[in-house]
C-alpha positions as CSV (number, residue, x, y, z in Angstrom):
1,X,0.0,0.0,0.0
2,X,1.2,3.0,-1.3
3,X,1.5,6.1,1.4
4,X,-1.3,8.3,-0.1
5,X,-3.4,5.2,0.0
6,X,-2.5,4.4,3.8
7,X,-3.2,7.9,5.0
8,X,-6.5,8.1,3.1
9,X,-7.7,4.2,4.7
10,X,-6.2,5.5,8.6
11,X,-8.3,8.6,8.1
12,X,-11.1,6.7,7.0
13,X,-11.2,4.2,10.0
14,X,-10.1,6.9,12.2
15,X,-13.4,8.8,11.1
16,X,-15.6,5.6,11.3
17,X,-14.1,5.1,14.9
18,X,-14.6,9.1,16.0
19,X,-18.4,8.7,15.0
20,X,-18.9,5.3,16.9
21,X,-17.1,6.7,19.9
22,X,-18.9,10.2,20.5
23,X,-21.1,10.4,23.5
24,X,-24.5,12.0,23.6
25,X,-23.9,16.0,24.1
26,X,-25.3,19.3,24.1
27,X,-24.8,21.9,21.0
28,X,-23.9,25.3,22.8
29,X,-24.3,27.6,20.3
30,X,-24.9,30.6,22.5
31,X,-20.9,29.7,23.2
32,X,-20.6,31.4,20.1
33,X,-20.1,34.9,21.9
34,X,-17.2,34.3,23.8
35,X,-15.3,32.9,20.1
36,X,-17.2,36.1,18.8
37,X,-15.7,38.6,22.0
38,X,-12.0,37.5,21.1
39,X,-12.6,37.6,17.0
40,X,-11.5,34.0,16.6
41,X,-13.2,30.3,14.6
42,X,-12.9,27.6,16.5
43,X,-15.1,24.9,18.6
44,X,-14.3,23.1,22.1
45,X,-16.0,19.7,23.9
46,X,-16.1,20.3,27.7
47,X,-17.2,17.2,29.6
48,X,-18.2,18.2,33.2
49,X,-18.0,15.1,35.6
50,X,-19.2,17.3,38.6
51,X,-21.3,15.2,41.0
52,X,-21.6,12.5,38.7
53,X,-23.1,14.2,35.6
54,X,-21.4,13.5,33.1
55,X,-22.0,16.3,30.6
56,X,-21.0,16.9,27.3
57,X,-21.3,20.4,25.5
58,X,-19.8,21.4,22.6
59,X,-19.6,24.3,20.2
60,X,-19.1,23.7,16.4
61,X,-19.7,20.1,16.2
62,X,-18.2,19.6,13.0
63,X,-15.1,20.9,13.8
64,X,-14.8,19.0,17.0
65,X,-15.3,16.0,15.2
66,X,-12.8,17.0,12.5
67,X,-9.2,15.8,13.2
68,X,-6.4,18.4,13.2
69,X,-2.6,18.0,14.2
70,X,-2.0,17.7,17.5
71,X,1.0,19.9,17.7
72,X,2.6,20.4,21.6
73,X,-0.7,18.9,23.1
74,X,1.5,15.3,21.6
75,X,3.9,15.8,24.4
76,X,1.4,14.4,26.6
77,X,1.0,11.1,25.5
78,X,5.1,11.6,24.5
79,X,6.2,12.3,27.8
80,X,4.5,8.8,28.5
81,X,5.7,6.6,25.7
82,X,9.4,8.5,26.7
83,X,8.7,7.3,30.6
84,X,7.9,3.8,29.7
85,X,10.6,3.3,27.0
86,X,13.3,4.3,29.8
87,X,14.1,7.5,28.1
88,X,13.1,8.7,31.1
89,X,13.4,7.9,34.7
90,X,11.9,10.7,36.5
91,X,11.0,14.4,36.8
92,X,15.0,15.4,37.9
93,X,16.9,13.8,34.8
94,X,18.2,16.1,33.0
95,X,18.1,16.0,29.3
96,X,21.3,17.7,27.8
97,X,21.4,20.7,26.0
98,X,23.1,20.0,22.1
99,X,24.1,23.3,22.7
100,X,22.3,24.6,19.1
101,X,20.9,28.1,20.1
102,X,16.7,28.8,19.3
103,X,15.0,31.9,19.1
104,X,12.9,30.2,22.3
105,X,15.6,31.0,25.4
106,X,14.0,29.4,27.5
107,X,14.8,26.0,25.3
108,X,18.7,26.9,25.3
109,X,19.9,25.2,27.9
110,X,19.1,21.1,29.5
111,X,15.9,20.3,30.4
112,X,13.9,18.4,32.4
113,X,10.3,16.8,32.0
114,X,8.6,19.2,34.0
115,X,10.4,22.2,32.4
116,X,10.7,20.6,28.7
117,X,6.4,20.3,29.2
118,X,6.2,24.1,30.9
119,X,8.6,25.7,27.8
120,X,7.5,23.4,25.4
121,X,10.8,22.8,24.4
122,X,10.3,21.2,21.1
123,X,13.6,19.6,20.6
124,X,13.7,17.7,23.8
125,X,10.6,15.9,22.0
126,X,12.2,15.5,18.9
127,X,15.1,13.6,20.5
128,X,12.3,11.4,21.8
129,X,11.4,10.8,18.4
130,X,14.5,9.8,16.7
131,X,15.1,7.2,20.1
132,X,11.8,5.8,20.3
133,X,11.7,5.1,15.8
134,X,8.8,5.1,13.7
135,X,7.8,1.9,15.2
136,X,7.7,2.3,18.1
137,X,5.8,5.5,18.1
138,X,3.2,3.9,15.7
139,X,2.8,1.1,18.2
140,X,2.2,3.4,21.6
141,X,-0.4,5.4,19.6
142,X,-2.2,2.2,18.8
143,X,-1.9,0.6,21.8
144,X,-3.7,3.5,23.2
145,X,-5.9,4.3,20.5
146,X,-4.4,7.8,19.7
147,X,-6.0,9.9,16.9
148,X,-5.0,8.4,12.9
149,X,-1.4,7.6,14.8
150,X,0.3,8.8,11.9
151,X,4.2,9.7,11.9
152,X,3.5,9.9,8.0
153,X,5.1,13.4,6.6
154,X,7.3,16.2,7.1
155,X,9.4,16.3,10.5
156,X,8.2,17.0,13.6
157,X,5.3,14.5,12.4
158,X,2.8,15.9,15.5
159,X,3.4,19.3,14.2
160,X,4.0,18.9,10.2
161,X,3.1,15.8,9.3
162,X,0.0,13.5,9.3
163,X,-0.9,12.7,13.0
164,X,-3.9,13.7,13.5
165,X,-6.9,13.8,16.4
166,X,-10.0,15.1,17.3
167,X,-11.4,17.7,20.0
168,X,-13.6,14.3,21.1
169,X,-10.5,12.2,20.6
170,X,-8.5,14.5,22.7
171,X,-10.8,14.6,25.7
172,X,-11.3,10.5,25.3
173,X,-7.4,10.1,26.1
174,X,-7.5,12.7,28.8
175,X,-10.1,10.9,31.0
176,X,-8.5,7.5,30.3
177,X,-5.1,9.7,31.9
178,X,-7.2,11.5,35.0
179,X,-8.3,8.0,35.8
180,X,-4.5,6.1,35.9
181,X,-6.4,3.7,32.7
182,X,-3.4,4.2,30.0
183,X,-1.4,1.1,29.8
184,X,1.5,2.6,31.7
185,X,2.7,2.5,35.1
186,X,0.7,4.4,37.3
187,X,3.6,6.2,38.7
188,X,4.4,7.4,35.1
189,X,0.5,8.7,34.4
190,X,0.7,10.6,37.8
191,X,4.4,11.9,36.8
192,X,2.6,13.8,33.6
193,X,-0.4,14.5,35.1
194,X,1.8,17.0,38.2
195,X,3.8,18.7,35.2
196,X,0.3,19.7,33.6
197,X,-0.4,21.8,36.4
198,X,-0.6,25.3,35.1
199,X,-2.2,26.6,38.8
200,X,-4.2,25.7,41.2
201,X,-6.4,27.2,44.4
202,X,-7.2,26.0,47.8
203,X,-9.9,23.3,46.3
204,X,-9.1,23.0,42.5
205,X,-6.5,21.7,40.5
206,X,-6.6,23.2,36.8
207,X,-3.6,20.7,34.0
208,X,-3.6,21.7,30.8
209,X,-1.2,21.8,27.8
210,X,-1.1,23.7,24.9
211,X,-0.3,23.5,21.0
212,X,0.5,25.6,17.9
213,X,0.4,24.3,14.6
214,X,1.2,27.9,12.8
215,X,-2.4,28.0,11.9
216,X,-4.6,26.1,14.4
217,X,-4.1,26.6,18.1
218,X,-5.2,24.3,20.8
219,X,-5.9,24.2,24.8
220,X,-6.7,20.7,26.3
221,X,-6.7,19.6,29.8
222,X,-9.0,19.3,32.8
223,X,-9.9,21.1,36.0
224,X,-9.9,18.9,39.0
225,X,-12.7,19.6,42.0
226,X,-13.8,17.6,44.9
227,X,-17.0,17.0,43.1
228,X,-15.1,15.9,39.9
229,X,-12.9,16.9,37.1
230,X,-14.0,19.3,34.1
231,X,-12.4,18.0,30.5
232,X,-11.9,21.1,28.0
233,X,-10.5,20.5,24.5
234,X,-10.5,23.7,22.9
235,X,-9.2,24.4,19.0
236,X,-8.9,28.2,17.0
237,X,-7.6,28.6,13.7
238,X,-4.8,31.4,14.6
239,X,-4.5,33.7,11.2
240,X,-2.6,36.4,13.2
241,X,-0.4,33.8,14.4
242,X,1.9,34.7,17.3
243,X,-1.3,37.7,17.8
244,X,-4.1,34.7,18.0
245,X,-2.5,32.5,20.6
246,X,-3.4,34.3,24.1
247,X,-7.1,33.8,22.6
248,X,-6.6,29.9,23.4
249,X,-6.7,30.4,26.6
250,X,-8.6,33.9,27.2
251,X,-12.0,31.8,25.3
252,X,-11.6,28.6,27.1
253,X,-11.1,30.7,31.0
254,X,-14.1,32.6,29.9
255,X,-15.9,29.7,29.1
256,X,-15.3,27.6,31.8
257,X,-16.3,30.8,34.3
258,X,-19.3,30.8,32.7
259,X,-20.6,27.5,34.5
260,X,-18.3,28.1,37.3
261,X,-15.8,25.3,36.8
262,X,-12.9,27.8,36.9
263,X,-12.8,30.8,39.6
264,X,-13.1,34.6,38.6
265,X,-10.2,36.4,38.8
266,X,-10.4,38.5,42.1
């Protein structure tokens, strides 16, 4: 099989299994005023588990069922496939600088998992890559049912090339990682889980990773309460580039304020 004809039958399963796999929701098309306040396209899922509920809203359906490349929001289920390989032993190695300078500073010097995942330090990843092989990757996404799990295509594949997954997909994986139900170690899912945190109060816990494509711009994570988590997958086409990517966040904190599942700013 040819590789135009192997990305076209992944997509095509990968779309069978998206439809088969979405859960009953609610269309929230008055959300369309906070994509409208920040002059951005886009959709998000949010699945709010509070006190059992389990409810699923989403804005732009079609989009959220349309796959798009992950981008930085991979370095997730990355970190994990790094962890179990032995790539990585814990949150203190330090991965070595190669010394090549970036225009990101923050990504000139060595890294570790928690600071690789909080600068998004793309070549960390990409050294992850070239040690796990094609294979390999392949054969994590699989086994945990990741998206087209493509590494088809220009270099990094999660950014350029054909991997691929859905707003539904995303938030899917994340409840499978909340819950300690990837097949990895435990101690590995709660590793990545604590270097998600982007802040958290007295009573809440908010994780959450984001991803930049060039032209589409995600958000995904969860905010953790005593009544139960709050899943947000949230994607925007970014046409300003650089000047579109605080609106990732600025749409989905509005959002989730809106039914109080993150606090107001004081």
């Amino acid at each position: 099989m040819n590789r135009r004809n192997l990305v076209l039958f992944a997509l095509a399963a990968g779309f069978a299994q998206v439809s088969m796999a979405n859960p009953q929701f609610q269309e929230m098309t008055k959300w369309s005023r906070f994509f409208s306040a920040a002059d951005a396209r886009g959709s998000i899922v949010v699945l709010d588990t509070r006190d059992g509920s389990d409810i699923t809203m989403v804005y732009n359906v079609s989009r959220a069922e349309k796959r798009y490349s992950p981008a930085s929001t991979f370095k997730i289920p990355h970190s994990l496939f790094a962890l179990d390989a032995g790539l990585l032993h814990d949150e203190f190695q330090v991965i070595p600088w190669d010394g090549v300078k970036r225009p990101t500073t923050a990504w000139n010097a060595g890294q570790t998992l928690r600071s690789a995942m909080r600068n998004s330090t793309v070549w960390v990843y990409e050294r992850f890559a070239k040690e796990l092989g094609e294979a390999r990757e392949t054969a994590y996404m699989h086994k945990i049912g990741y998206g087209n799990a493509l590494v088809t295509g220009d270099k990094p594949f999660w950014v350029e090339g054909d991997l691929a997954i859905s707003s539904f997909e995303q938030i899917a994986f994340l409840q499978r990682l909340y819950r300690n139900q990837l097949p990895f170690q435990v101690e590995h899912q709660r590793l990545v889980k604590d270097v998600m945190i982007n802040e958290a109060g007295s009573d809440w816990i908010l994780r959450a990773k984001t991803g930049w494509t060039g032209k589409i711009g995600w958000w995904v994570g969860w905010v953790e309460w005593p009544s139960g988590p709050v899943f947000f997958a949230l994607n925007i086409d970014t046409p300003n580039r650089l000047g579109d990517l605080a609106k990732r966040q600025s749409i989905t904190r509005n959002l989730l304020r809106s039914i109080n599942a993150l606090p107001t700013v004081p």
